[in-house]
C-alpha positions as CSV (number, residue, x, y, z in Angstrom):
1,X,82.5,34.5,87.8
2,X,85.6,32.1,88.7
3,X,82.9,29.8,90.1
4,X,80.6,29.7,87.3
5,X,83.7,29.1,84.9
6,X,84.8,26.4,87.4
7,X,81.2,24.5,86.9
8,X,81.1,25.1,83.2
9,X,84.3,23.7,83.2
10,X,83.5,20.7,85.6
11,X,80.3,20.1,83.9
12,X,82.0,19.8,80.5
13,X,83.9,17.3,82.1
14,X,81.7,14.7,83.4
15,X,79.4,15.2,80.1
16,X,82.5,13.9,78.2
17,X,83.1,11.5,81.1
18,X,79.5,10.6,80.5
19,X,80.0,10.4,77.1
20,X,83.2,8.1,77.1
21,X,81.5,5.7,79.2
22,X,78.4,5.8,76.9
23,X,80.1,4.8,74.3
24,X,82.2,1.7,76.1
25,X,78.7,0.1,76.7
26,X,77.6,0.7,73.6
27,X,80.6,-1.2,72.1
28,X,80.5,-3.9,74.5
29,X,76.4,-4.3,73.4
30,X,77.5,-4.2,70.2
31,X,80.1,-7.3,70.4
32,X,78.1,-9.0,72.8
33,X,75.2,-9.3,70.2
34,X,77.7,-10.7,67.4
35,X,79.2,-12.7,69.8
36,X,75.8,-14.0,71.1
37,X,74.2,-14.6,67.4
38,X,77.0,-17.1,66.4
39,X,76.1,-18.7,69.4
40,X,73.0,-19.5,68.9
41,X,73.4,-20.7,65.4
42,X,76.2,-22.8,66.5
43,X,73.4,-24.7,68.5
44,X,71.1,-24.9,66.0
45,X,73.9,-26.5,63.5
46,X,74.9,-28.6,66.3
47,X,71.2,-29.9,66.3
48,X,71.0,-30.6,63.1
49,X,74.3,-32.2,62.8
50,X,73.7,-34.5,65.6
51,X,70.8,-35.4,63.7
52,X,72.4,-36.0,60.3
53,X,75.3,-38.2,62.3
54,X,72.4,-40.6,63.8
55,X,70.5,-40.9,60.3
56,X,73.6,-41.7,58.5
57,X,74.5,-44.1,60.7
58,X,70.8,-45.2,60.8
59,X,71.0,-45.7,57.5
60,X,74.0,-47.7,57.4
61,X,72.7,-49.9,59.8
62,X,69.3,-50.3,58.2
63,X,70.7,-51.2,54.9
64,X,72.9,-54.1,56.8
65,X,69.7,-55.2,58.5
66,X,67.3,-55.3,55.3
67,X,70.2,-56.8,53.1
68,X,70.8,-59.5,55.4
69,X,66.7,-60.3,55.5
70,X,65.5,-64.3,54.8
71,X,63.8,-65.0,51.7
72,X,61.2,-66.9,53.7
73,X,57.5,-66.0,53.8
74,X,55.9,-66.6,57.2
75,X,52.2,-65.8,58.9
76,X,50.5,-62.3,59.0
77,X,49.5,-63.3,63.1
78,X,48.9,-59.7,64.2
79,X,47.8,-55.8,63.7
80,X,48.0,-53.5,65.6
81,X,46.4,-49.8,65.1
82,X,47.2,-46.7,67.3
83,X,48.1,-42.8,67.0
84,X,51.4,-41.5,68.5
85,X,50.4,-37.9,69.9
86,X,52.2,-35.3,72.0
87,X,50.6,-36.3,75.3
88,X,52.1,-40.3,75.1
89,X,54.8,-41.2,77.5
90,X,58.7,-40.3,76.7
91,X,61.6,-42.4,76.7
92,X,65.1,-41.8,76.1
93,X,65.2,-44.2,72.8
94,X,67.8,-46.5,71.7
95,X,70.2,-45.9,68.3
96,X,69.6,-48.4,65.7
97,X,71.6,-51.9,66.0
98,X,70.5,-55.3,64.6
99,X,69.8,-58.4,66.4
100,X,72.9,-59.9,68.0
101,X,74.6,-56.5,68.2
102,X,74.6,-53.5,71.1
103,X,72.8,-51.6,72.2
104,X,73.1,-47.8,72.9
105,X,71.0,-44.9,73.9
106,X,70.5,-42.4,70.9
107,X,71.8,-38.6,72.4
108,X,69.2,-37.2,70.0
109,X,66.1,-38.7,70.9
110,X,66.2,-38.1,74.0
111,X,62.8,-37.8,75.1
112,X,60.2,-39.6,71.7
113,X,57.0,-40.5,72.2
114,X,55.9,-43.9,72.7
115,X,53.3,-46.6,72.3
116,X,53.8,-50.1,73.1
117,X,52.7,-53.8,71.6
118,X,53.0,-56.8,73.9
119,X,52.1,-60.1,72.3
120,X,52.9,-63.7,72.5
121,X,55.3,-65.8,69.7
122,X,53.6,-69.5,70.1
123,X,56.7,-71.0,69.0
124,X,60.1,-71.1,68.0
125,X,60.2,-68.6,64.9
126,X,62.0,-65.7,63.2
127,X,59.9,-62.4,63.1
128,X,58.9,-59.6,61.8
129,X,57.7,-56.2,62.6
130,X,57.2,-53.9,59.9
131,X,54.9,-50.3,59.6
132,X,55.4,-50.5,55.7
133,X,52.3,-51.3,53.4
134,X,54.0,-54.4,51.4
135,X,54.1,-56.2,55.2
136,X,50.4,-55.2,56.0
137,X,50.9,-52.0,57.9
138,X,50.7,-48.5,57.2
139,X,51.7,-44.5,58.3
140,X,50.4,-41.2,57.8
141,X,51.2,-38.8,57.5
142,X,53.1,-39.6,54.6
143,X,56.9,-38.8,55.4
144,X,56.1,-39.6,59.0
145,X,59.7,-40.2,59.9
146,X,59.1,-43.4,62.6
147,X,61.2,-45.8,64.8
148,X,60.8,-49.3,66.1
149,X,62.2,-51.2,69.2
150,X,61.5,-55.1,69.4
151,X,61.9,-56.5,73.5
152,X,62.4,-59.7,74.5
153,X,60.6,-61.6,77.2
154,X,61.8,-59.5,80.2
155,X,59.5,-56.6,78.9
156,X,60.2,-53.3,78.2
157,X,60.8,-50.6,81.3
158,X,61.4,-46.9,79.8
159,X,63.4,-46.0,82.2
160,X,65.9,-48.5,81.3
161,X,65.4,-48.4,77.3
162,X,67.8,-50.7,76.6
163,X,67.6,-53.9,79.0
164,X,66.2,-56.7,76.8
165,X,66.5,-54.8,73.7
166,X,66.2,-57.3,70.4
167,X,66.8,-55.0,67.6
168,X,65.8,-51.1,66.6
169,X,65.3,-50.0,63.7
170,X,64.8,-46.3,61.8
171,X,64.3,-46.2,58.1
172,X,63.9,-48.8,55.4
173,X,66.1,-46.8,53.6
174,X,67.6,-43.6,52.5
175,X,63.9,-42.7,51.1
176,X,61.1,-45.0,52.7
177,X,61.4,-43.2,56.8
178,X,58.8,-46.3,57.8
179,X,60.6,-48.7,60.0
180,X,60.8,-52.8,59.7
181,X,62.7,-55.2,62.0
182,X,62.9,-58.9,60.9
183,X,64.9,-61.2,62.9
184,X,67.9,-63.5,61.4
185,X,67.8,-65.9,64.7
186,X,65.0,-67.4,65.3
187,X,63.4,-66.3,68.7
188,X,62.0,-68.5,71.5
189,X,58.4,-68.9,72.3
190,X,57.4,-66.4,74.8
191,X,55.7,-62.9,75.5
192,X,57.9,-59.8,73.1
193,X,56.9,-56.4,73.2
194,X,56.9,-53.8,69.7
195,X,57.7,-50.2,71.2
196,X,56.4,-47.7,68.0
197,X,57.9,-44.2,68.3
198,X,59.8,-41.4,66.3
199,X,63.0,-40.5,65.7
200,X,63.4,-37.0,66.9
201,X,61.8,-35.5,70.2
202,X,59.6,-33.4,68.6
203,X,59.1,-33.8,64.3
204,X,59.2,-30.5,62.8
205,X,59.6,-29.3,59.3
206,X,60.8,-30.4,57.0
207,X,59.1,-33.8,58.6
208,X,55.5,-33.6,59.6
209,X,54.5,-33.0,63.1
210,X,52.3,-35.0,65.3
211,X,49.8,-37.3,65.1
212,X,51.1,-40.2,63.2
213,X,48.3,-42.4,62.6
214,X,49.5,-45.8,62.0
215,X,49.4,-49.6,61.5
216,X,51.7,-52.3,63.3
217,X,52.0,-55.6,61.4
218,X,53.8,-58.4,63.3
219,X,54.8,-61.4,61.7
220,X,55.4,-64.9,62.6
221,X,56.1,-68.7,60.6
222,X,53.7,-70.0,63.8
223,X,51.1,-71.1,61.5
224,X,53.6,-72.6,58.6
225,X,53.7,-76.6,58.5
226,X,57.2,-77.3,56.6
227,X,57.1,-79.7,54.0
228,X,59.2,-83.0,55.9
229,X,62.1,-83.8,53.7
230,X,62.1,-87.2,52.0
231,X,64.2,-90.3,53.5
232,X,66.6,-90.9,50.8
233,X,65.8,-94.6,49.8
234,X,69.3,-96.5,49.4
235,X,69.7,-97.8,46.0
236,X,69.4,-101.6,45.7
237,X,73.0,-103.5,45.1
238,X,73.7,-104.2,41.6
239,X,73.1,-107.8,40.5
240,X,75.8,-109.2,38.3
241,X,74.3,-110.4,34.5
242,X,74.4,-114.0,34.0
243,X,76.7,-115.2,31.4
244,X,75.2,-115.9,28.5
245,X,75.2,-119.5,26.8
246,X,76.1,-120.0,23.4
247,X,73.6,-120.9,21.2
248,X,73.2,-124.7,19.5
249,X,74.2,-125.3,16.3
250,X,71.1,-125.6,14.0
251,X,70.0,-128.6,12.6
252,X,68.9,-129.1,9.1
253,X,64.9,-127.3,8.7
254,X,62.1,-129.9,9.1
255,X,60.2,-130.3,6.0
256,X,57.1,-128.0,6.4
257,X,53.7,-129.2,6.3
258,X,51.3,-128.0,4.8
259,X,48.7,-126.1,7.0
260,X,44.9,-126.8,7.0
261,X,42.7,-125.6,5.2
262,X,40.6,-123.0,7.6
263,X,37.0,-123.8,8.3
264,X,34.3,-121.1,7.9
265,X,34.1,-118.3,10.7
266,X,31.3,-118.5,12.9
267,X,28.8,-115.8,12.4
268,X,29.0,-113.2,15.5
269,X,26.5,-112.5,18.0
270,X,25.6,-109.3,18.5
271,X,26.3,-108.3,22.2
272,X,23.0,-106.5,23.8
273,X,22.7,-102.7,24.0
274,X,23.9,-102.2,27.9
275,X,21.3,-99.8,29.9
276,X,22.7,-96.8,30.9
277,X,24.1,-96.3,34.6
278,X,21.5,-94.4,37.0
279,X,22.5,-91.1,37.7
280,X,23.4,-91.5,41.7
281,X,21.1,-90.3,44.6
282,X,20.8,-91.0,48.3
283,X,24.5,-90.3,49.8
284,X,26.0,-87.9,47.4
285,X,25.4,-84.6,46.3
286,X,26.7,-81.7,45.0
287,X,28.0,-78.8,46.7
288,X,28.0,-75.2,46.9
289,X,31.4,-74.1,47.9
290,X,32.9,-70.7,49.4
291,X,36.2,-70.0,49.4
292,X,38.0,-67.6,51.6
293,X,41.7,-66.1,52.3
294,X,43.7,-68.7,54.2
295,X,46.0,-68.3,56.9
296,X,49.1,-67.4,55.4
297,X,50.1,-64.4,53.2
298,X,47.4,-62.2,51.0
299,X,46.6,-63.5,47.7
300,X,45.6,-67.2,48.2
301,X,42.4,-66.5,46.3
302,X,43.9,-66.0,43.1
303,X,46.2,-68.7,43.6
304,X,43.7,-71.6,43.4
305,X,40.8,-72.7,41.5
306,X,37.9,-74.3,43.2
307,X,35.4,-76.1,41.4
308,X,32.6,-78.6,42.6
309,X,30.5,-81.7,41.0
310,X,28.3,-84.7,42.7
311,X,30.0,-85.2,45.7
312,X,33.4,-83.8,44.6
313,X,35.7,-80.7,45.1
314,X,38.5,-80.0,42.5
315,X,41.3,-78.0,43.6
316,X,44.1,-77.3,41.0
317,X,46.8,-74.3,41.2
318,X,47.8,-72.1,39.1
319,X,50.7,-72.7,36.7
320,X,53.3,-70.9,38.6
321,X,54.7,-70.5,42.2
322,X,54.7,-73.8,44.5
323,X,52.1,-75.4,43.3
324,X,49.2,-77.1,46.0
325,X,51.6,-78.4,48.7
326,X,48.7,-79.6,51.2
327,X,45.1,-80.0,51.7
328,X,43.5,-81.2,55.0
329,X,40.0,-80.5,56.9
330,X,39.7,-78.5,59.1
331,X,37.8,-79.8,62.4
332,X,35.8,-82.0,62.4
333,X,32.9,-82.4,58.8
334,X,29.1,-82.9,59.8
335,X,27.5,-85.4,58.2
336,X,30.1,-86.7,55.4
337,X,33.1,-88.7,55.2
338,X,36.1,-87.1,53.6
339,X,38.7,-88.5,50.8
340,X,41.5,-86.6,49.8
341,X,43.6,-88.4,47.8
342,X,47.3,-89.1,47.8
343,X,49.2,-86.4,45.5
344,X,53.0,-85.1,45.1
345,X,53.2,-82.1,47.6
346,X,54.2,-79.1,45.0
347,X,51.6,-80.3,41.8
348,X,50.0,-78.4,39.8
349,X,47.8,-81.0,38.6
350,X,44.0,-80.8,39.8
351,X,43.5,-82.5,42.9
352,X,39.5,-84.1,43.3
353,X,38.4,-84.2,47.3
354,X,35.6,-86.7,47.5
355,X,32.8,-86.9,50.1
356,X,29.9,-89.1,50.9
357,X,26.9,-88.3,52.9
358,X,27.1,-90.2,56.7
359,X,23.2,-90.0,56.4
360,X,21.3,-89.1,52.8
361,X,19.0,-86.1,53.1
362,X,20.7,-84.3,56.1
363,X,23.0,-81.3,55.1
364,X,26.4,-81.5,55.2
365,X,29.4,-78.5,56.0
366,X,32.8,-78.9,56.3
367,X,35.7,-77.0,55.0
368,X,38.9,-78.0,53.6
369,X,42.5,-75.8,53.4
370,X,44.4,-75.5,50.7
371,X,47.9,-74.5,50.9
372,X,51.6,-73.9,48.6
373,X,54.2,-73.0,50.6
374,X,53.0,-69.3,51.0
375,X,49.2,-68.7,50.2
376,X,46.6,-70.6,51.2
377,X,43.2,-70.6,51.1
378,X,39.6,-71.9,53.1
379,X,36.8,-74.1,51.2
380,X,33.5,-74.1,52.7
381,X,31.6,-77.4,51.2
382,X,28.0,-77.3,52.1
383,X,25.3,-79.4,50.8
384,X,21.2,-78.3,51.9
385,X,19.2,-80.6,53.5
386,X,16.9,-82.5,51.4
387,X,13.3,-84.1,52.0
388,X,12.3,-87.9,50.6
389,X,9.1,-86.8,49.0
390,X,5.6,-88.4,49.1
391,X,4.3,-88.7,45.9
392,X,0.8,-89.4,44.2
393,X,0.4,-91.4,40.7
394,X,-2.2,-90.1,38.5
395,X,-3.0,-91.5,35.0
396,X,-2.1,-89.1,32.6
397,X,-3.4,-87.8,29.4
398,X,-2.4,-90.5,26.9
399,X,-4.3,-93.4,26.3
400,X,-5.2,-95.2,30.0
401,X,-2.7,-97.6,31.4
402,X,-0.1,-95.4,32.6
403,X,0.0,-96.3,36.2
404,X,0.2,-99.8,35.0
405,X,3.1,-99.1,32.9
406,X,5.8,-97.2,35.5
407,X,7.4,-98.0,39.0
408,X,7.5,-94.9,41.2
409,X,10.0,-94.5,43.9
410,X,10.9,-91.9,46.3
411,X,14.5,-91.2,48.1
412,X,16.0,-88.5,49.9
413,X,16.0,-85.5,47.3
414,X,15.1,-87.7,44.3
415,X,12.5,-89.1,42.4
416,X,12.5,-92.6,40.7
417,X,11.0,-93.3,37.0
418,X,11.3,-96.9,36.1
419,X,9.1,-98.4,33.1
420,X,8.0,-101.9,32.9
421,X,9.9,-104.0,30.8
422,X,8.6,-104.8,28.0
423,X,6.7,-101.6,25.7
424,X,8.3,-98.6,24.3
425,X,9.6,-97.6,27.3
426,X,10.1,-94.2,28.6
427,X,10.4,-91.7,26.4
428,X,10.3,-88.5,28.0
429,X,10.1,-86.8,31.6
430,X,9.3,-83.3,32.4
431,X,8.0,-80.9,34.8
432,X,4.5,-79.9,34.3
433,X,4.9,-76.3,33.5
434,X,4.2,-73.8,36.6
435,X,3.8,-76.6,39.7
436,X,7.5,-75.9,40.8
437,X,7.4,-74.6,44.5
438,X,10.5,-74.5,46.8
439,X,11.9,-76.5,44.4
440,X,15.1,-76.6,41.8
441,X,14.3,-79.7,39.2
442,X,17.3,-81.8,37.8
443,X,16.1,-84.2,35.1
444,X,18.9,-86.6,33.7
445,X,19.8,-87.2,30.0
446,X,18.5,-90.5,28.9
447,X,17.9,-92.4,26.1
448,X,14.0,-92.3,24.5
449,X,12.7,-95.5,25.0
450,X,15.0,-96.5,27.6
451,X,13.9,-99.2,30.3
452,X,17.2,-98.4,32.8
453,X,15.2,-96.2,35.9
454,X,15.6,-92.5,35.8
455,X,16.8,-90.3,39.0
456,X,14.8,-87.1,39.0
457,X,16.7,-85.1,41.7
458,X,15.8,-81.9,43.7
459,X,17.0,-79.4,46.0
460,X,14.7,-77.3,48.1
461,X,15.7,-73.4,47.8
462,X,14.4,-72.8,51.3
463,X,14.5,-76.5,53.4
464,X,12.2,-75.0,56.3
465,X,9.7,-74.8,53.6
466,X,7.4,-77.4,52.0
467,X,8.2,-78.3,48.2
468,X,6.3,-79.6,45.8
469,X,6.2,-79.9,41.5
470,X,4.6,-82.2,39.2
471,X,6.6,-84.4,37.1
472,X,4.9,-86.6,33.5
473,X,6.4,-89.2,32.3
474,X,5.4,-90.7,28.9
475,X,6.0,-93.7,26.8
């Protein structure tokens, strides 16, 4: 009985034992999980404090770097399209700095995704690289939060991120998260490379994720001729005025005498009617023009008009901007020799480009530029070739003596009417209705009865095909 007490006893003991020690875990579980759970959300607001340090002072930097931007407006040279995924290399990114300043390695993005752009700057020139839309590129998603890195000449190596580093840049601002670098020292020619990335490791909400699809436009004043400044002209030395001389004393008037009577007027002549000047043919003609975007920033089209006449291309800018700064050919025209004529770089006055033909009836091509200081545009000035037709006088259906009466002659694309002179002279041309084929028919004005010749002129719509049309001319 002793014994049994002695285990009921002992057994009570170790269950409250048991029970002590029970609860001491318990407790320490307890604490350990509100200790732990702080823990964990310290490291999540250390995250996202380290990442609202480096945007703030992103965004300092980038408003420094845009606000100090040049006013000038260089050459679209380059685009580049790509997608940054999750399966492109990772680099250890630089922090944002500006050209001329230091560079550091960002201790949030750590490990971004990367493409890179390597490319060649043909000359000495301030750039710009730039993923927004008003600079020719473009991001999507839209909120894609990006980052750029420009590298000198020495190349970029990811493992050391910042050895030749130019500039980095993150947003354009607090709002736009595209990313634009432009240069405030102009670089040297040579081979720079464009790194594209993002600025966190991995974008999450409340940023979109990857892919960002995108477009890199680089931007160079390679292709930009500056206007030469004047030589001032020194101003000629003053000559000094002579001294004036005093003026004689007059002399008593000389009696007046009387003036002649006038003779009669001869009766005019009347001066002869002058014939009117032949409408040109042979060497000129007139063109058909297209005009394309030049070589310098969007909207040159709109800039310029282009208009065309016999052997002559007007170019006149619009009222506003810079006005037509310079035209020039481009390479070498086929079969015509080029005038442009002298004019004040910056007009806005039309300028008229003329041209001959080297040899009449062959076609001629060649294009002219047109440029202000920031658009400019291409002209394409093309004439077909044209045929010297054989043609075949037939009396025609007034009374007989026609052929008698007209001189026919032929030239490259034209036709020449010339009556005798003496008659009524010629008093009408036209094309026999239906006998135009392959042919477009340009009859001069003239005067009815006029004994000047008349240029009938032509152009073949298709010149590998034969033409023909039937012309009457009447007295």
């Amino acid at each position: 009985m002793k014994d049994f007490k002695k285990f009921i006893s002992s057994n009570n003991q170790n269950n409250l034992r048991l029970f002590f020690q029970l609860s001491i875990i318990a407790l320490v579980a307890i604490v350990s999980f509100f200790l732990w759970q702080p823990s964990v959300q310290m490291q999540d607001n250390n995250y996202e404090q380290e990442r609202r340090i480096e945007k703030e002072i992103n965004r300092t930097l980038d408003n420094s770097f845009i606000n100090s931007l040049s006013g000038d407006s260089p050459l679209i040279t380059r685009l580049f399209s790509g997608v940054l995924t999750l399966s492109d290399p990772t680099f250890n990114r630089p922090v944002v700095f500006t050209q001329g300043g230091t560079c550091g390695l960002s201790t949030f993005g750590t490990a971004v995704h990367y493409d890179a752009y390597t490319f060649n700057l043909s000359c000495t020139s301030n750039l710009t690289a730039s993923l927004l839309p008003e600079n020719g590129g473009s991001v999507t998603p839209a909120g894609a939060d990006t980052f750029l890195v420009l590298y000198g000449p020495g190349g970029f190596n990811p493992a050391m991120p910042c050895a030749n580093a130019i500039a980095a840049n993150d947003d354009l601002n607090g709002t736009v998260l595209q990313s634009r670098i432009i240069t405030t020292t102009p670089l040297a020619a040579g081979n720079y490379t464009v790194v594209v990335t993002t600025f966190e490791n991995t974008p999450s909400a409340p940023d979109p994720p990857l892919p960002f699809t995108y477009t890199l436009a680089v931007i160079d004043a390679c292709g930009v001729t500056p206007t030469p400044t004047p030589t001032p002209v020194a101003s000629p030395t003053p000559v000094a005025s002579p001294t004036p001389v005093a003026s004689p004393t007059p002399g008593a008037s000389p009696t007046p005498v009387a003036s002649p009577t006038p003779g009669a007027s001869p009766t005019p002549v009347a001066s002869p009617t002058p014939n009117p000047t032949p409408t040109p043919g042979g060497n000129v003609c007139t063109p058909t023009t297209t005009v394309t975007e030049g070589d310098l920033f969007p909207g040159g089209i709109p800039s310029f008009g282009v208009s065309s006449g016999p052997g002559s291309v007007t170019i006149d800018h619009v009222d506003a901007g810079t006005g037509t700064r310079s035209i020039t050919v481009v390479g070498a025209p086929t079969n015509a020799t080029v005038n442009i004529p002298a004019f004040v770089p910056g007009t806005f006055a039309p300028v008229v480009v003329t041209f001959t033909q080297t040899t009449p009836g062959l076609a001629v091509d060649f294009t002219l530029r047109a440029a202000s200081q920031f658009h400019a545009i291409f002209i394409r000035v093309r004439c077909a070739e044209t045929c010297t037709p054989i043609t075949v006088v037939t009396e025609g259906d007034l009374a007989p003596g026609g052929v008698a009466s007209f001189g026919v002659t032929q030239g490259p694309g034209r036709v020449t009417i010339d009556h005798v002179d003496i008659g009524t002279g010629t008093r009408s041309i036209t094309v026999v209705p239906g006998s135009a084929v392959n042919a477009t028919v340009n009859i001069p004005a003239f005067v009815p009865g006029t004994f000047a010749p008349v240029n009938v002129t032509f152009t073949q719509g298709n010149p590998a095909l034969p033409s023909s049309f039937t012309l009457r001319a009447a007295s």
